[in-house]
N, C-alpha and C positions, 0 to 999 in steps of 0.2 A: 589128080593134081589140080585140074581145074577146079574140082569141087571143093577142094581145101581153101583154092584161092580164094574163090567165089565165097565160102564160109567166113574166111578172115576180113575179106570187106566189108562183109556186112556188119561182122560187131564190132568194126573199125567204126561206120557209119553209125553204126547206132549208137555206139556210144558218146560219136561230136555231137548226136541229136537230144542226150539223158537233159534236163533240164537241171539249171544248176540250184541249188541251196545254198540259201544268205541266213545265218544267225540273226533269227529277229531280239532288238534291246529289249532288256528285261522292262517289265513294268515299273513302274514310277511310282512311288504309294505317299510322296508328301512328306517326307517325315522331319527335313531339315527343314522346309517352310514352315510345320508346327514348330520346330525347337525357335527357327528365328524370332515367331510371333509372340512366344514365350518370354522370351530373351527381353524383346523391344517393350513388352507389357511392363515387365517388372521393372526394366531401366526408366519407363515413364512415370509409376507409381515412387520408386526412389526417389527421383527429380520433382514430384508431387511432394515428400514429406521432407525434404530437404526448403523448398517453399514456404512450409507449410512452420516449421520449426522456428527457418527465419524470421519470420512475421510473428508469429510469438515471442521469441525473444528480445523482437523490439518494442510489443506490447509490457513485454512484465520491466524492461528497461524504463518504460515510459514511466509507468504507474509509479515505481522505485523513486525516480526524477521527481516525481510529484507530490508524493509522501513528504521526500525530505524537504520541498517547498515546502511544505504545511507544518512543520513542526518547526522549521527556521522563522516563520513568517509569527508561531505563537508568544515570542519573547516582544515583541511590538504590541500586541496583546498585553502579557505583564508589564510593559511598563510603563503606560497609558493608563492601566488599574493603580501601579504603586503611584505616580503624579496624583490619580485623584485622592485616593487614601492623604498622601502628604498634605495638600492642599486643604485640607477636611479634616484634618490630624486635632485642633484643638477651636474647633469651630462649633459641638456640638453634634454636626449634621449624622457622626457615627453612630448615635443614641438611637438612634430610628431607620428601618425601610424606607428608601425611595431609589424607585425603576431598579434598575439593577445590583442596588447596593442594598445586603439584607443584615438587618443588624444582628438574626440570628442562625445557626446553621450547625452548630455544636451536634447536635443530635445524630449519631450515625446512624442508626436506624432509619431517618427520614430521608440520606440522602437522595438528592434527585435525581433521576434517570436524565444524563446527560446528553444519551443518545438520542434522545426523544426534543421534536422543535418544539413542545408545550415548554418546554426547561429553560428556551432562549425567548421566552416572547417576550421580557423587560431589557434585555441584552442592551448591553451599546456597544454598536459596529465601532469598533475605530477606521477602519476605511477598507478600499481594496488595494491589495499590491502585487502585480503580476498574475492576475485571477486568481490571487487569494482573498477569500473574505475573513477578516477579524475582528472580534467578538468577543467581549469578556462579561461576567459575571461575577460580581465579591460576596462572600460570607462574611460574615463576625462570628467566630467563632464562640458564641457565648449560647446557653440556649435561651433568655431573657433580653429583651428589648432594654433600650432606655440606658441608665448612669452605669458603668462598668461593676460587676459582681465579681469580683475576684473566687468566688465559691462558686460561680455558674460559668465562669468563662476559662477558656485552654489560655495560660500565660505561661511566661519563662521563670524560672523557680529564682526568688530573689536573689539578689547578690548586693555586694555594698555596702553598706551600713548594716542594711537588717540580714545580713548574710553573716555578720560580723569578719568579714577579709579586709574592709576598706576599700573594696573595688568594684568597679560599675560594669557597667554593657561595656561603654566604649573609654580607651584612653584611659583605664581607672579613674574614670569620673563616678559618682555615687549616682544611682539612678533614684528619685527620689517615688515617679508613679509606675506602677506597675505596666509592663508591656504585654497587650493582649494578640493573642493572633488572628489573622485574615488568610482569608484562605480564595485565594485569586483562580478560578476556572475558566479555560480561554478556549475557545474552539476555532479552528479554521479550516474555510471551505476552500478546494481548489476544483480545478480541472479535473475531469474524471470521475468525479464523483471521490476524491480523494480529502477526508477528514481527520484532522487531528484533535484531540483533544488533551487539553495540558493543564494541570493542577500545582501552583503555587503558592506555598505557607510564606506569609512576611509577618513580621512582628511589629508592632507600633508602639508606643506609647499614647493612651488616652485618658 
């Protein structure tokens, strides 16, 4: 009886002495800090072309803005050409070349490379306005220099008398000289490097 007892204390006692076991946490391997860093990469690269777009947009906005200065700014241009044309209208001075004014130009084959500054070195600027520069160039469209050739030069097909209708250019008035055409080429320079180049036919009488 004793020894019984004696046996049950003992693996009473031994067993308050077993040492106890704790579930150690599993290992950790990283993997939502990879996704986060992933995550944050691409949301920054986003926010990069979203930047990136803006500023373009306002660049090609600009350029757009600046184009259509230069093509508004070309009819100042023609009409600083037509004043000189009028003014020179029965003065002779159309018969001949001088600076910017050529009395011949008919020839397509020779047109000039417009794009090219050799094409403006007689030019006359009419001025600047709002960093535009303007600039024109006249033709005669004739290919011969000198007293008007009706067989050499681009004119309006008669009317009036020698039309036999009875009616002229303007107001059914009879046109009695022949009207030749000019051919008025205006370039302008803006901001940007932004050029326009503009091509106007007017008809005169000379």
């Amino acid at each position: 009886m004793s020894r019984a007892l004696a046996a049950r204390r003992y693996g009473a006692s031994r067993a308050m002495r077993a040492p106890r076991s704790f579930a150690l946490p599993r290992r950790q391997h990283g993997v939502v800090l990879f996704i986060a860093l992933i995550v944050l990469v691409a949301m920054t690269m986003a926010g990069v072309a979203i930047m990136r777009s803006v500023d373009t947009s306002n660049l090609i906005s600009g350029n757009v803005a600046f184009k259509q200065s230069t093509l508004q700014a070309a009819d100042s241009g023609a009409a600083a050409a037509i004043n000189y044309l009028v003014a020179q209208q029965y003065t002779g001075q159309l018969d001949s070349s001088t600076g910017a004014y050529k009395a011949v130009g008919y020839d397509a084959s020779n047109e000039p490379d417009w794009s090219d500054d050799a094409s403006w070195a007689n030019s006359v600027v009419v001025g600047t306005t709002n960093g535009n520069k303007v600039e024109y160039v006249i033709n005669r469209l004739c290919q011969l220099p000198g007293t008007v050739n009706t067989n050499n030069c681009a004119k309006l097909q008669a009317t009036g008398g020698a039309a036999g209708n009875g009616k002229g250019y303007f107001d059914g008035q009879p046109v009695p000289a022949p009207m030749v055409f000019f051919r008025i080429t205006t370039r302008v320079t803006g901001p940007r490097s932004a050029t326009s180049i503009v091509q106007f036919d007017v008809a005169l009488q000379q």
